[in-house]
PQR file of N, CA, C, O and H, with PARSE charges and radii, in Angstrom:
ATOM      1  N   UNK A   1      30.767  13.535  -9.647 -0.4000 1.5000
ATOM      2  CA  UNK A   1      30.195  13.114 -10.900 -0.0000 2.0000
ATOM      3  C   UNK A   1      30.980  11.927 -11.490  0.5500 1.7000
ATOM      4  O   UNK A   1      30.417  10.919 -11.918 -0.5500 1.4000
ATOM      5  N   UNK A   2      32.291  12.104 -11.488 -0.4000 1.5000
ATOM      6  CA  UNK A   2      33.305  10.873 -12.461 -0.0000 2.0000
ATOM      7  C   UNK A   2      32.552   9.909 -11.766  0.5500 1.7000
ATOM      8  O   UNK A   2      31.669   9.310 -12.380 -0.5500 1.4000
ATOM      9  H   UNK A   2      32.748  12.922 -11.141  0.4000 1.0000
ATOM     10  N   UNK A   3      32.889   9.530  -9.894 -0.4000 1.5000
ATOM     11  CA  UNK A   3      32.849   8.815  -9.112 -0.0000 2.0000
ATOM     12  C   UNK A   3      31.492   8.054  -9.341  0.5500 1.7000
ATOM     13  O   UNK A   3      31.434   6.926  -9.829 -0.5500 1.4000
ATOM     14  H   UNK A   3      33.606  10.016  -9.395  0.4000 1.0000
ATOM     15  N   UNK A   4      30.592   8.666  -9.007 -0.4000 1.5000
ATOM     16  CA  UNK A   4      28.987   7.851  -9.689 -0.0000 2.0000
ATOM     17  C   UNK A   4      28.674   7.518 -10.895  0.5500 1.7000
ATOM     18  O   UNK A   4      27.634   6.904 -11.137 -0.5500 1.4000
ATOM     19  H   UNK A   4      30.639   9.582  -8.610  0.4000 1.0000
ATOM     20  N   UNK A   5      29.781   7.985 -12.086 -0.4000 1.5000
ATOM     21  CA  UNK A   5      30.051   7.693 -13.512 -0.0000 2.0000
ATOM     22  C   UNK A   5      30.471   5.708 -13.052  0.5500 1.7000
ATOM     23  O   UNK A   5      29.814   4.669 -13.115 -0.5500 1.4000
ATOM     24  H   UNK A   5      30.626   8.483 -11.889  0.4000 1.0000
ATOM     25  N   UNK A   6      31.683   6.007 -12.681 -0.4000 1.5000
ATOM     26  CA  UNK A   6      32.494   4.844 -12.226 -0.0000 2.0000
ATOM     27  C   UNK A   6      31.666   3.615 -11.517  0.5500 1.7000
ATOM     28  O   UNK A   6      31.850   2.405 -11.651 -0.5500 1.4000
ATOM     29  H   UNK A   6      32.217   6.850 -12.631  0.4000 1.0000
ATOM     30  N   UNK A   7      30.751   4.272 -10.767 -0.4000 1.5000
ATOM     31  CA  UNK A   7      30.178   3.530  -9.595 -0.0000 2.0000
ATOM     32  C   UNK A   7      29.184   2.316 -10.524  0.5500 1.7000
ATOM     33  O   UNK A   7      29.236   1.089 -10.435 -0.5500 1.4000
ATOM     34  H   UNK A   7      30.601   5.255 -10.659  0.4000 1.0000
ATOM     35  N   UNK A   8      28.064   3.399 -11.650 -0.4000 1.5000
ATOM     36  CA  UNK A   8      27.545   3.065 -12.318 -0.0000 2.0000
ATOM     37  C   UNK A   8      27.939   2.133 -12.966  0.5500 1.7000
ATOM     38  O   UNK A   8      27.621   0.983 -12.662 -0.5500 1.4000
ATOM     39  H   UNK A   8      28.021   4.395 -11.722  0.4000 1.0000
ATOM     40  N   UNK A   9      28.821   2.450 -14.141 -0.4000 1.5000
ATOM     41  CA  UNK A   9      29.616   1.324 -15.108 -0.0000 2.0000
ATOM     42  C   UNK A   9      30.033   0.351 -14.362  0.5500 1.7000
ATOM     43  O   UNK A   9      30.311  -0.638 -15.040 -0.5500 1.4000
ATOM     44  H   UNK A   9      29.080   3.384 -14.388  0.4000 1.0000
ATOM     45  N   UNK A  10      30.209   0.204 -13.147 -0.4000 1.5000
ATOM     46  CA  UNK A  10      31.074  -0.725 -12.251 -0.0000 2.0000
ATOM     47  C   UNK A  10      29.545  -2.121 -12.256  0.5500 1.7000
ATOM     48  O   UNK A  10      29.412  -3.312 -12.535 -0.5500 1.4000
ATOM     49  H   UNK A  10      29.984   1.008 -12.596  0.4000 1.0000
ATOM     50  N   UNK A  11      28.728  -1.019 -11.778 -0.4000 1.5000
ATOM     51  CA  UNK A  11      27.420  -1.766 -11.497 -0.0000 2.0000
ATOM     52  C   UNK A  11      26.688  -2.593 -13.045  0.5500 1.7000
ATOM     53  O   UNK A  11      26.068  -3.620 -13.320 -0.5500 1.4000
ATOM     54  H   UNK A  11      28.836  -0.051 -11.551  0.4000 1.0000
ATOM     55  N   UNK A  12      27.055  -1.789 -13.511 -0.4000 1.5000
ATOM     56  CA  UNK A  12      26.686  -2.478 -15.365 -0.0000 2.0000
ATOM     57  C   UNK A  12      27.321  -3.612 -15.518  0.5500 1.7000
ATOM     58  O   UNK A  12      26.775  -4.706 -15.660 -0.5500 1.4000
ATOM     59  H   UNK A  12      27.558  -0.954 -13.288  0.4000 1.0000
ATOM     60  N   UNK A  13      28.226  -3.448 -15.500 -0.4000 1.5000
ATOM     61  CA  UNK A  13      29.232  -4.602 -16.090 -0.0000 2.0000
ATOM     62  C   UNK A  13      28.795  -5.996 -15.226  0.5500 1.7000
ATOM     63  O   UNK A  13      28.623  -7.076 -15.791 -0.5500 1.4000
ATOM     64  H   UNK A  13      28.670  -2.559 -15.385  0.4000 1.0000
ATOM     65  N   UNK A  14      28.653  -5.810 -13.864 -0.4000 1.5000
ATOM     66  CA  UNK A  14      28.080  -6.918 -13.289 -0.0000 2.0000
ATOM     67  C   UNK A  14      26.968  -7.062 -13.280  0.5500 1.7000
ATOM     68  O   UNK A  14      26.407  -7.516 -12.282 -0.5500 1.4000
ATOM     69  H   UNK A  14      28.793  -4.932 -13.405  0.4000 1.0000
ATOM     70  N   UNK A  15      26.439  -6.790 -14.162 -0.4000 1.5000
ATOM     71  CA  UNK A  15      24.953  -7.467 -14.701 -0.0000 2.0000
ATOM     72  C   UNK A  15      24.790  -7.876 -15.837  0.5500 1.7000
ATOM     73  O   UNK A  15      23.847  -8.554 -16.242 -0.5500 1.4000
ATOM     74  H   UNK A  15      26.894  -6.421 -14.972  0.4000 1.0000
ATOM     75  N   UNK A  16      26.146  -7.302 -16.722 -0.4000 1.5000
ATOM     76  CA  UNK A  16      25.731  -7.923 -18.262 -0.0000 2.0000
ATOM     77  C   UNK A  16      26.970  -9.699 -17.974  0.5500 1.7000
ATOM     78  O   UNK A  16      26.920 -10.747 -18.618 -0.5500 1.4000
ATOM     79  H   UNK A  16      26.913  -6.751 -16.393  0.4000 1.0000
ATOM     80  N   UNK A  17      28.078  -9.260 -16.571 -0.4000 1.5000
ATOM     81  CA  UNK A  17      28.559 -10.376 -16.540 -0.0000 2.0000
ATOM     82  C   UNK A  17      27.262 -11.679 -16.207  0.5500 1.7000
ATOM     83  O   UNK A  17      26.907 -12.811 -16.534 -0.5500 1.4000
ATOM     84  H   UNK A  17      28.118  -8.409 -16.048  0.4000 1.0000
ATOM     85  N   UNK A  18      27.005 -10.774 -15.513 -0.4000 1.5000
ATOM     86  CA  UNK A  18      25.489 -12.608 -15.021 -0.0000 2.0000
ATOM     87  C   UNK A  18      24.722 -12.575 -15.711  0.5500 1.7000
ATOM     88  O   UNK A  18      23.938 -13.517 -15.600 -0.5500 1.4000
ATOM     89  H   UNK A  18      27.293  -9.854 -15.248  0.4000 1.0000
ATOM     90  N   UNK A  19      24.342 -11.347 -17.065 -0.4000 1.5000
ATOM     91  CA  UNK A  19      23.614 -12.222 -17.903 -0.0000 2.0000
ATOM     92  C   UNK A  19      24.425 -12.673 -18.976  0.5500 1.7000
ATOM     93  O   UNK A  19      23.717 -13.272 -19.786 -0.5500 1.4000
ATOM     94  H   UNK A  19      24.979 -10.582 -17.155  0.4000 1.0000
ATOM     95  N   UNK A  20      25.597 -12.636 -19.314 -0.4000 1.5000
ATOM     96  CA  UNK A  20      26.449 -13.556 -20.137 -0.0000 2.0000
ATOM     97  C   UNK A  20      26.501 -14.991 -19.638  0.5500 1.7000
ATOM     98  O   UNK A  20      26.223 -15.995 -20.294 -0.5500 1.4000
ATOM     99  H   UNK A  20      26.172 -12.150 -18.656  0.4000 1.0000
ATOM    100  N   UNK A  21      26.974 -14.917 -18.142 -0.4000 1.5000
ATOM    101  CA  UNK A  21      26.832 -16.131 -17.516 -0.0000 2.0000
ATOM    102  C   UNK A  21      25.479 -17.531 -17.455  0.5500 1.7000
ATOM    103  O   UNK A  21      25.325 -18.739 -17.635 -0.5500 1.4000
ATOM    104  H   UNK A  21      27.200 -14.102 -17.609  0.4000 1.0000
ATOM    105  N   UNK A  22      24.932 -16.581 -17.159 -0.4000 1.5000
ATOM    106  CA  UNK A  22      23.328 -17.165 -17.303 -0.0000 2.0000
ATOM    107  C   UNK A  22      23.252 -17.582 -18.789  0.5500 1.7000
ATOM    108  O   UNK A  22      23.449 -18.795 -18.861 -0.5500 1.4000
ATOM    109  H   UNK A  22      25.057 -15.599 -17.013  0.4000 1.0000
ATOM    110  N   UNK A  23      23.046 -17.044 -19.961 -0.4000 1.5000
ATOM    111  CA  UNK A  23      23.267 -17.222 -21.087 -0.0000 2.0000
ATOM    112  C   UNK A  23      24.143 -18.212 -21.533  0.5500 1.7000
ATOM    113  O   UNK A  23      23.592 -18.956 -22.345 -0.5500 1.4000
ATOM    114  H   UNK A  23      22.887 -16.058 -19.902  0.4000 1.0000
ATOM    115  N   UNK A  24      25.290 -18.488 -21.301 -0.4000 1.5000
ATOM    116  CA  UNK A  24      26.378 -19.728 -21.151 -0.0000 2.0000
ATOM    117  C   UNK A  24      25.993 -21.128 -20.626  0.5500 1.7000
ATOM    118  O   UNK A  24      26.046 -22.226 -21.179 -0.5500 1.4000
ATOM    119  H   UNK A  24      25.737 -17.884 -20.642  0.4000 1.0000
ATOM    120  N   UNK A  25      25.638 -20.803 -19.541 -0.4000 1.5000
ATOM    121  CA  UNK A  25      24.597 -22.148 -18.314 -0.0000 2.0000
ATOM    122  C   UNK A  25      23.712 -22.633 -19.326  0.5500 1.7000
ATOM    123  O   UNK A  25      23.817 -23.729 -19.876 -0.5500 1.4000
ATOM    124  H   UNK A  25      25.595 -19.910 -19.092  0.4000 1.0000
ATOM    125  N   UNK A  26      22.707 -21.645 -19.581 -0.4000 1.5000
ATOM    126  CA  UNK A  26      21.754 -22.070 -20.246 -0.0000 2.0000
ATOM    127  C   UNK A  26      21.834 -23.068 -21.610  0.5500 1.7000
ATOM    128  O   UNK A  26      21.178 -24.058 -21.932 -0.5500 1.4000
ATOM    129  H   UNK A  26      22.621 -20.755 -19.134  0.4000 1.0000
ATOM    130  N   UNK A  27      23.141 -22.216 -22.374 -0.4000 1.5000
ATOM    131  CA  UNK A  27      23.102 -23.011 -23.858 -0.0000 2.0000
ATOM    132  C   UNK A  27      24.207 -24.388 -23.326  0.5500 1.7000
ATOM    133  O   UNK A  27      23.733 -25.485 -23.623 -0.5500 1.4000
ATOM    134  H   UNK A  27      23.674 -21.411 -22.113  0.4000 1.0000
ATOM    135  N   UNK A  28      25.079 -24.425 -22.863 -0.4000 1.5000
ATOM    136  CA  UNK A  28      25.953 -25.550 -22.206 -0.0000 2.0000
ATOM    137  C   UNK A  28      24.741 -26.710 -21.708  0.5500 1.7000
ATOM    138  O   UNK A  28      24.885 -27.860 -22.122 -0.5500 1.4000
ATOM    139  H   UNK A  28      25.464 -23.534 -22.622  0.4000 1.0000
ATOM    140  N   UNK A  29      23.529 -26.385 -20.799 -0.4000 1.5000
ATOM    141  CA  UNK A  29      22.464 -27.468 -20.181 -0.0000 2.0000
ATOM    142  C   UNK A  29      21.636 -28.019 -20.904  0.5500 1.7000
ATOM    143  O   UNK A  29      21.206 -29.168 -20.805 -0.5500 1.4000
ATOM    144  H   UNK A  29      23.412 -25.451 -20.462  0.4000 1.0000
ATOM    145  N   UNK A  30      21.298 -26.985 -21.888 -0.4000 1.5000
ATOM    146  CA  UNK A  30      20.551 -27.552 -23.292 -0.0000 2.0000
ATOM    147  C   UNK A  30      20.823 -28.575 -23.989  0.5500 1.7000
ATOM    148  O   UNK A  30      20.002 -29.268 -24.589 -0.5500 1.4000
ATOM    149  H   UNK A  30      21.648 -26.052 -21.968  0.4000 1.0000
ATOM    150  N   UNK A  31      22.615 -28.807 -23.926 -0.4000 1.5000
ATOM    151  CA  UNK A  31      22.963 -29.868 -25.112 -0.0000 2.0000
ATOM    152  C   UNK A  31      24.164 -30.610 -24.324  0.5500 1.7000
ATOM    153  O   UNK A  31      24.043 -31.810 -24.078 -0.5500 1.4000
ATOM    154  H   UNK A  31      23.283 -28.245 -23.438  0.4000 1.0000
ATOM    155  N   UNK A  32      25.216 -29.969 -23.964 -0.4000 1.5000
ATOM    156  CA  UNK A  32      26.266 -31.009 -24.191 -0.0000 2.0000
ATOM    157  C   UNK A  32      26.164 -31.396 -22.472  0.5500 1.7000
ATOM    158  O   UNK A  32      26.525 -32.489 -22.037 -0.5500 1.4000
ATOM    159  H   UNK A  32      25.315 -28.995 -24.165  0.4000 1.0000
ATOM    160  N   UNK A  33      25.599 -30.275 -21.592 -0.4000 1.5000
ATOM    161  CA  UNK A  33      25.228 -30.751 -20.076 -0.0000 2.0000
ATOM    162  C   UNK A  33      23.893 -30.733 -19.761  0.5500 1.7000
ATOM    163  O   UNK A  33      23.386 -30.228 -18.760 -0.5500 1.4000
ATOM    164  H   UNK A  33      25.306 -29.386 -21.945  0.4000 1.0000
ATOM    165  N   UNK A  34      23.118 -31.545 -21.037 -0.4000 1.5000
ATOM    166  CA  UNK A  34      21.375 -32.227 -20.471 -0.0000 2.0000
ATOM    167  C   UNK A  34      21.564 -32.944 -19.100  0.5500 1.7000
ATOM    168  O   UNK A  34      20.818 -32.642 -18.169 -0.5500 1.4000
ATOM    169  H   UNK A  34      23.530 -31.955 -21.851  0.4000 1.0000
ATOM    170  N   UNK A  35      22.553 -33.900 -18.943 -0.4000 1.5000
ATOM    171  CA  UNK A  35      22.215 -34.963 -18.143 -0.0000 2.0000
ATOM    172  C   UNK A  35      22.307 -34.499 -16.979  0.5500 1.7000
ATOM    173  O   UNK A  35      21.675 -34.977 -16.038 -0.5500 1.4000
ATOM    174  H   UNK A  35      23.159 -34.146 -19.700  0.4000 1.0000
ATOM    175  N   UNK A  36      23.205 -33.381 -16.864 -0.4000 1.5000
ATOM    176  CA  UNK A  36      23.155 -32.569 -15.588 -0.0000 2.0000
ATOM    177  C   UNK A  36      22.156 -31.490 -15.347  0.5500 1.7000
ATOM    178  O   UNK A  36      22.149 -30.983 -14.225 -0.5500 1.4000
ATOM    179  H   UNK A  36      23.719 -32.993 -17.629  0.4000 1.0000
ATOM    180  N   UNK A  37      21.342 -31.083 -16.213 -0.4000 1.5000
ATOM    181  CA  UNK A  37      20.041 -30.519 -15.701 -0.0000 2.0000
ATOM    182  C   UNK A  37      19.120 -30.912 -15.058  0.5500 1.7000
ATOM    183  O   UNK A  37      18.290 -30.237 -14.449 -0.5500 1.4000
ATOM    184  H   UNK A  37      21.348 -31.495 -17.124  0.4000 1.0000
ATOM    185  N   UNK A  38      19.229 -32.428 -15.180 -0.4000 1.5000
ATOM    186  CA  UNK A  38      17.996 -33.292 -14.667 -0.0000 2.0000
ATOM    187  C   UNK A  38      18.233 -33.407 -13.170  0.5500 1.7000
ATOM    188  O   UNK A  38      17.383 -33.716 -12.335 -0.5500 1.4000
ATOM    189  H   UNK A  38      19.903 -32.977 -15.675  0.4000 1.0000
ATOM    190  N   UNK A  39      19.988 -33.005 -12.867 -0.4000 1.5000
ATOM    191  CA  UNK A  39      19.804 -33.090 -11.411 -0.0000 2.0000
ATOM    192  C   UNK A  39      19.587 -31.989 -10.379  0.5500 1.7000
ATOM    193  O   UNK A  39      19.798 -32.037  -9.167 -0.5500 1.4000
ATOM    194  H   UNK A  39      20.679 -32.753 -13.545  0.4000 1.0000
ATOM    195  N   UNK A  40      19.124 -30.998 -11.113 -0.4000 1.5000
ATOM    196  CA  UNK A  40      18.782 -29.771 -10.656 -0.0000 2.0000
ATOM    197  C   UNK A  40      17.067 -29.398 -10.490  0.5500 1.7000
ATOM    198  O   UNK A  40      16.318 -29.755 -11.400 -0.5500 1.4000
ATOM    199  H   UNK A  40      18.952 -30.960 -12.097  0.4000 1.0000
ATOM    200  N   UNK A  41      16.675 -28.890  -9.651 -0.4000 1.5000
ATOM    201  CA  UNK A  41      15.116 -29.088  -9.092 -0.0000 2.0000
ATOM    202  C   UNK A  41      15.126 -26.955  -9.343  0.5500 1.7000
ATOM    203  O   UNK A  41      16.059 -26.176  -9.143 -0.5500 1.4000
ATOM    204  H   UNK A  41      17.283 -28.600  -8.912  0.4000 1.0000
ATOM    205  N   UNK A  42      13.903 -26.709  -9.755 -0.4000 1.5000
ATOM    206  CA  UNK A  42      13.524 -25.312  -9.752 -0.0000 2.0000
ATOM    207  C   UNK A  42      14.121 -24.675  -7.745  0.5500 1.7000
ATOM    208  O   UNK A  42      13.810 -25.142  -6.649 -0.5500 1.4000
ATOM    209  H   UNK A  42      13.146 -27.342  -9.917  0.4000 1.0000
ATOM    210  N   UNK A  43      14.933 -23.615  -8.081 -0.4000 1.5000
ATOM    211  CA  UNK A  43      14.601 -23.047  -7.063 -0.0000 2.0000
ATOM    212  C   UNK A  43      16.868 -23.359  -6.476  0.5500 1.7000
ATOM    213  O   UNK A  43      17.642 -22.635  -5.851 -0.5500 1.4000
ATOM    214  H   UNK A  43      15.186 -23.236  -8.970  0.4000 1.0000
ATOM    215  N   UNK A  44      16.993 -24.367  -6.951 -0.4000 1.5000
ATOM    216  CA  UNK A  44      18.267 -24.941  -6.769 -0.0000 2.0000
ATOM    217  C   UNK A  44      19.099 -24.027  -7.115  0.5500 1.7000
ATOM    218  O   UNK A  44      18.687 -23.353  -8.060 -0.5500 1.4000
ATOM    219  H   UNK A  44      16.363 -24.955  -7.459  0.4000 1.0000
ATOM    220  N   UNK A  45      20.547 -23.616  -6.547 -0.4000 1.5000
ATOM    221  CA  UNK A  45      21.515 -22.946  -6.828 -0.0000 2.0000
ATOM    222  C   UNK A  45      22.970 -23.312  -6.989  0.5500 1.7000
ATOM    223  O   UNK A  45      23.455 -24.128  -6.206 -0.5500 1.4000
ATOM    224  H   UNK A  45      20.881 -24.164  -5.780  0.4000 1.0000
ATOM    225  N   UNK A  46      23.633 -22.827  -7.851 -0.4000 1.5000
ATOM    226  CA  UNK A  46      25.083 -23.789  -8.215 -0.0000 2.0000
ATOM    227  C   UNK A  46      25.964 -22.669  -8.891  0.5500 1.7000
ATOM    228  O   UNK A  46      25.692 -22.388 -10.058 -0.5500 1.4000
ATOM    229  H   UNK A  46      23.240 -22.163  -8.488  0.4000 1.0000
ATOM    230  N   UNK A  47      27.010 -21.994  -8.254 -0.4000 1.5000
ATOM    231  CA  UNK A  47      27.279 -21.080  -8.751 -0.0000 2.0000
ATOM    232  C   UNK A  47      28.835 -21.918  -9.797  0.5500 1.7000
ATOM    233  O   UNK A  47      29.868 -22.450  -9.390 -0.5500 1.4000
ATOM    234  H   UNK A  47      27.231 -22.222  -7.305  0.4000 1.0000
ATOM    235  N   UNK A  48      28.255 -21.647 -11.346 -0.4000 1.5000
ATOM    236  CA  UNK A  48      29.339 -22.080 -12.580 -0.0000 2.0000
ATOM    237  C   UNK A  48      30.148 -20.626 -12.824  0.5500 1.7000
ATOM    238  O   UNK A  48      29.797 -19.460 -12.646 -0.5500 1.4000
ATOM    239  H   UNK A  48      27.417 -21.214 -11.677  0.4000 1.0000
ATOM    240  N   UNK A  49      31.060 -21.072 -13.185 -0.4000 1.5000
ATOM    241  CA  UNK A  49      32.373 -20.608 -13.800 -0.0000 2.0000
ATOM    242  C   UNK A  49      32.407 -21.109 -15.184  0.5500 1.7000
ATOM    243  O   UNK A  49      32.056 -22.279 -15.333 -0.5500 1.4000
ATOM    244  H   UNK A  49      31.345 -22.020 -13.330  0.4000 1.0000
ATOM    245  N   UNK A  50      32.775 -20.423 -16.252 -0.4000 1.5000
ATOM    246  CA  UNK A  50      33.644 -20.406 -17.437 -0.0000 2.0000
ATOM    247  C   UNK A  50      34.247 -22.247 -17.475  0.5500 1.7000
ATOM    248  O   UNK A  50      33.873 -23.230 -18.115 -0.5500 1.4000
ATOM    249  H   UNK A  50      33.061 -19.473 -16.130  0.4000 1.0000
ATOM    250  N   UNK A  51      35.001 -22.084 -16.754 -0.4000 1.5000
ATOM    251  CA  UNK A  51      35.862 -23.437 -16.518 -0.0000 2.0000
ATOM    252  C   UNK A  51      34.929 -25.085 -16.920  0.5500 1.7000
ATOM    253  O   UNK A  51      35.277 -26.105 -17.516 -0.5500 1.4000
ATOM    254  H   UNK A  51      35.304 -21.286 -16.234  0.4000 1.0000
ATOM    255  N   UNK A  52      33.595 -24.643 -16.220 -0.4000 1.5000
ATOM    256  CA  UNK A  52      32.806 -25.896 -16.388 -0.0000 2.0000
ATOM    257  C   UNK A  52      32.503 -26.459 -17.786  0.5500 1.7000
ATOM    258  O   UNK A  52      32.471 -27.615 -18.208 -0.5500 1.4000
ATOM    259  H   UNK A  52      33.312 -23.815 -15.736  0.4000 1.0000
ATOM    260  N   UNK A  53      32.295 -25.277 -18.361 -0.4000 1.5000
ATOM    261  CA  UNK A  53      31.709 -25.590 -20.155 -0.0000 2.0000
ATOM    262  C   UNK A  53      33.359 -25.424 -20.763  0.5500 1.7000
ATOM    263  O   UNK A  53      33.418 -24.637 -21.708 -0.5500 1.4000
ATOM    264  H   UNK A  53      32.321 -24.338 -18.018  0.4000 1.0000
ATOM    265  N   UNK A  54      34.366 -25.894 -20.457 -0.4000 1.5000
ATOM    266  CA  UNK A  54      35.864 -25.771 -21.154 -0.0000 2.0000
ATOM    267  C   UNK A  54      35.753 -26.832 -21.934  0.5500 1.7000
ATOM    268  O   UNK A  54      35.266 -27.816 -21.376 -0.5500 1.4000
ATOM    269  H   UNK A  54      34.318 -26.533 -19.689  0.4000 1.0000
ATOM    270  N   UNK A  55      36.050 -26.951 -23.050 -0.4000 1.5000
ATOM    271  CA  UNK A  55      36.346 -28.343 -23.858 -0.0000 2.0000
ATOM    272  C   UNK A  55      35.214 -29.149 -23.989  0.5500 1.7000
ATOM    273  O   UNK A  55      35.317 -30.364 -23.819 -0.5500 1.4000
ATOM    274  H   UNK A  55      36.445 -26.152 -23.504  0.4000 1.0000
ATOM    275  N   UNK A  56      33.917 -28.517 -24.329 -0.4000 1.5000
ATOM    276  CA  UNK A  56      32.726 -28.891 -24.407 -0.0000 2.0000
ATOM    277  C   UNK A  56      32.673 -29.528 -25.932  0.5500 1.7000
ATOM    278  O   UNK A  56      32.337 -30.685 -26.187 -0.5500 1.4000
ATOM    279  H   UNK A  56      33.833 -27.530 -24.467  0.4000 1.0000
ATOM    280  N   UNK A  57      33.030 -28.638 -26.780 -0.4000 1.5000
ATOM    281  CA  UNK A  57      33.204 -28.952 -28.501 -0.0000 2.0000
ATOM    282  C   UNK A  57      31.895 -28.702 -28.725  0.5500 1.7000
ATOM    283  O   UNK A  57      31.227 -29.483 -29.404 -0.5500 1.4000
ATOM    284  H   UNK A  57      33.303 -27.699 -26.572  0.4000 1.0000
ATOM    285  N   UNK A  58      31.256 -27.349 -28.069 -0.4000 1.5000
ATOM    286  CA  UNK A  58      30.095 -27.046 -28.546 -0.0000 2.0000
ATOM    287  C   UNK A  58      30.254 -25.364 -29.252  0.5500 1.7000
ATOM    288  O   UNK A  58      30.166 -24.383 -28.513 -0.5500 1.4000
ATOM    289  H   UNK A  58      31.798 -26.715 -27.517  0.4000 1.0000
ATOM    290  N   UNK A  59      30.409 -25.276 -30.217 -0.4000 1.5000
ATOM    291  CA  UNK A  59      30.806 -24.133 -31.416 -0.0000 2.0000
ATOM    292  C   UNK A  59      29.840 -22.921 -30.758  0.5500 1.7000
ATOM    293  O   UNK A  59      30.089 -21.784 -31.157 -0.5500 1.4000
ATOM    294  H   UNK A  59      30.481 -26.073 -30.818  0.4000 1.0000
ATOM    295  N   UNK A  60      28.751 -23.084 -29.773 -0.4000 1.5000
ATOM    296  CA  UNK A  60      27.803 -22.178 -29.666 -0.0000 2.0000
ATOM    297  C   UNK A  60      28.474 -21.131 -28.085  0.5500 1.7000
ATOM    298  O   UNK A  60      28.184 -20.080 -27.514 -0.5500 1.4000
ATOM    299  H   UNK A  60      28.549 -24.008 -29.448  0.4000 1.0000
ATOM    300  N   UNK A  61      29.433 -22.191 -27.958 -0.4000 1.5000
ATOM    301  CA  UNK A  61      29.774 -21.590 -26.742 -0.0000 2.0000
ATOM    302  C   UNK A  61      31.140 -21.402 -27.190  0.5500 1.7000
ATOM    303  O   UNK A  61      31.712 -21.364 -26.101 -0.5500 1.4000
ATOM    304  H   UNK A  61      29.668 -23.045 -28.422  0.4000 1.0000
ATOM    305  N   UNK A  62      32.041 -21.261 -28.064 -0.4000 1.5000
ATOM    306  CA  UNK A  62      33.158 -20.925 -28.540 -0.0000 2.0000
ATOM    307  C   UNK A  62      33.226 -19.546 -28.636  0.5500 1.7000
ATOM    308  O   UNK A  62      34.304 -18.988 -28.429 -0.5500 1.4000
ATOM    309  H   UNK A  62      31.577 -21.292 -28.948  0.4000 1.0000
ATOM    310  N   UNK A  63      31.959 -18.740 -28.998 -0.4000 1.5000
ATOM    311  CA  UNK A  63      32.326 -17.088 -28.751 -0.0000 2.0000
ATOM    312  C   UNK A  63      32.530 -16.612 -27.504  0.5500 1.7000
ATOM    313  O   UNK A  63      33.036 -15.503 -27.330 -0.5500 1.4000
ATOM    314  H   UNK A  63      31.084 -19.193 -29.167  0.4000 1.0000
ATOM    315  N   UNK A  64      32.206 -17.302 -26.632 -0.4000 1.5000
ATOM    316  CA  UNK A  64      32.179 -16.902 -24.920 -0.0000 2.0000
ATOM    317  C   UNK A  64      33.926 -16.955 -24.424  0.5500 1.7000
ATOM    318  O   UNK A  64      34.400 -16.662 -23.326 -0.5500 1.4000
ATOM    319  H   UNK A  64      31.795 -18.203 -26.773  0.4000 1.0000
ATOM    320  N   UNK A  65      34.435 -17.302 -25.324 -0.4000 1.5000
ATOM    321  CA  UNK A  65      36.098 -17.877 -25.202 -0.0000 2.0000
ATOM    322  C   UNK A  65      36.392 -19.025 -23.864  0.5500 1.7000
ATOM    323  O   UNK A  65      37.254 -19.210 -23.005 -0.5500 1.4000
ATOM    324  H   UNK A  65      34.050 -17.540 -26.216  0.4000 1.0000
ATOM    325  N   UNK A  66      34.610 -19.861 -24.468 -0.4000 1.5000
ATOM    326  CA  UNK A  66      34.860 -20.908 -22.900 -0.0000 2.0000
ATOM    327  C   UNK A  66      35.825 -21.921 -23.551  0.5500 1.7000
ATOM    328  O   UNK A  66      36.288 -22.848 -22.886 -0.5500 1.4000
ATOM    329  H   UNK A  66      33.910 -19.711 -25.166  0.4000 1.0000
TER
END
């Protein structure tokens, strides 16, 4: 029981991490990285890190502690 407790929460957490992540991408491409959306085609993949949106000076992404 603990063990599939554990297994579970283990499995949660990496889904609210990629939708935090996703959520981050998203508001970072909107504004301060437009110009880099345009070089991205539907279907395209680019796996971001935290690190990319660092020192953006965008207040919307300051709760993310990017």
């Amino acid at each position: 029981m603990y063990r599939d407790n554990l297994i579970g929460s283990y499995q949660y957490l990496i889904t609210v991490h990629e939708e935090l992540m996703n959520r981050i991408v998203n508001l970072g491409m909107s504004r301060k990285l437009s110009e880099l959306d345009d070089a991205f085609e539907a279907g395209d993949t680019y796996q971001f890190d935290l690190e990319h949106f660092r020192d953006l000076g965008d207040p919307n992404l300051a709760f993310a502690g990017v």
